[in-house]
Structures are given as structure tokens and as C-alpha cells.
C-alpha positions in Angstrom: 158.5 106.7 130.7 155.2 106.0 132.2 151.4 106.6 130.6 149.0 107.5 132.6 147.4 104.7 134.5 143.7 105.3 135.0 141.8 105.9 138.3 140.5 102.5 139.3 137.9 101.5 142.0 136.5 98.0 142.5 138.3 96.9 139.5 136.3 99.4 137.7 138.0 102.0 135.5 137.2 105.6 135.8 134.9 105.3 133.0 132.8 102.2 134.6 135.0 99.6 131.8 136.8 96.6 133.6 140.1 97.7 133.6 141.5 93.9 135.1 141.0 93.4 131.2 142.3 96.7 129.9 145.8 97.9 130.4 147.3 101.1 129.2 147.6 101.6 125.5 151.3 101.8 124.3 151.4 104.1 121.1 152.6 102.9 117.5 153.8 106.6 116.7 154.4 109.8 118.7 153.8 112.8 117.4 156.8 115.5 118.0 155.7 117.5 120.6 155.3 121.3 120.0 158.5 123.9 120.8 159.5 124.3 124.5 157.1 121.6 125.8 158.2 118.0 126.6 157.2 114.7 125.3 154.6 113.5 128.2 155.7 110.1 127.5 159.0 110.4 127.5 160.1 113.7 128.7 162.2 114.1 125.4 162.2 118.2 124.1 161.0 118.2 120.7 164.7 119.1 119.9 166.3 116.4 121.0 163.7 113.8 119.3 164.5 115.6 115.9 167.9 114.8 116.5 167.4 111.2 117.0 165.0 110.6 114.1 166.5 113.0 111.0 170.1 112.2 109.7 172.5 114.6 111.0 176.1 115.0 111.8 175.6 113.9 115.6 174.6 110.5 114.0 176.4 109.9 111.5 173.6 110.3 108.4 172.0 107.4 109.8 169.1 108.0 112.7 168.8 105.0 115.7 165.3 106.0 115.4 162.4 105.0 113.0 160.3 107.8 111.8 157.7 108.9 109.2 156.9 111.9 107.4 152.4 112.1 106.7 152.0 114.0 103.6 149.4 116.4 104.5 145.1 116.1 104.0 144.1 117.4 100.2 143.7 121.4 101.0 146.3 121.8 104.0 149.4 122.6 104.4 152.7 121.2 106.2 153.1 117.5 107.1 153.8 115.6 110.1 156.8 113.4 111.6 155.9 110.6 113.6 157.9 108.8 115.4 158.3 104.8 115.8 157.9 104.5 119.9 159.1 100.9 120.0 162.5 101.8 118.0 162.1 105.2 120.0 162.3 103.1 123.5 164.3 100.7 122.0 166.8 103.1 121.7 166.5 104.6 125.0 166.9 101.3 126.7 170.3 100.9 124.6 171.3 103.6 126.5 171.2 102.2 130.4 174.0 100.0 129.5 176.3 103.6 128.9 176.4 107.0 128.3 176.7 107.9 125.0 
């Protein structure tokens, strides 16, 4: 699980900003990532995040995962699940201790 870390060169980032004061932005919320393509932060399938964040049988009606469902803008259609990436690592980092 690692962002990408920008190019730096004489403590400069690669757009000219100090980056000794920067450091790389953790996200609040992921967006699921599109069909057949992993999550770049996490290298979760799309599949596999759904499972973790919607009640189903594989966890008991109750997801270890926070999530949120964005109503759509005025005029457009579908809505959007995002997902909590501090419960979302959280999670993940329950998991060293044992396979589950």
C-alpha cells in the first residue's frame, strides 16, 4: 500500500514546492475502482472491496469496512460508493495477525 511519492531534487518537489514540508496525501475516501482494474492504492479488485464494504453472507450482514453511498448531482444518473480508507487499512492491518 504505497502512494506515489514524488520526484524530489534538492529538497524540491517535482513541481518546485518544498516537499521537506509536504508529505504524501493519505485519502479520506476511495472511490471503487472500475471492473477488471485494481485499486492503485491498495491493489484490491473492485470485487473484492464490494465485498468488504456491502453486507453480505461472507460477513455476516455486517461489513469491517466504512463506506458511503453519494446521491448523484441534480440531472445525473447513478451514485457513488466511497470507501472509508482508514477503516479500509484498518482492516487490512487486522489481517497480518492471521488469515482469515
Amino acid at each position: 500500500m504505497a502512494i506515489r511519492a514524488t520526484e524530489q531534487k534538492d529538497g524540491l518537489d517535482s513541481k518546485g514546492g518544498d516537499s521537506s514540508v509536504t508529505s504524501n496525501p493519505v485519502p479520506a475516501f476511495l472511490r471503487l475502482p472500475p471492473q477488471g482494474v485494481p485499486c492503485p492504492l491498495t491493489g484490491l479488485s473492485r470485487a473484492k472491496m464490494s465485498q468488504l464494504v456491502l453486507p453480505n453472507e461472507r460477513n455476516g450482514f455486517s461489513p469491517p469496512v466504512r463506506s458511503v453511498k453519494v446521491a448523484p448531482a441534480k440531472g445525473r444518473k447513478g451514485r457513488v460508493r466511497l470507501v472509508n480508507y482508514s477503516s479500509l487499512v484498518s482492516y487490512l492491518n487486522s489481517l497480518e495477525g492471521g488469515a482469515r
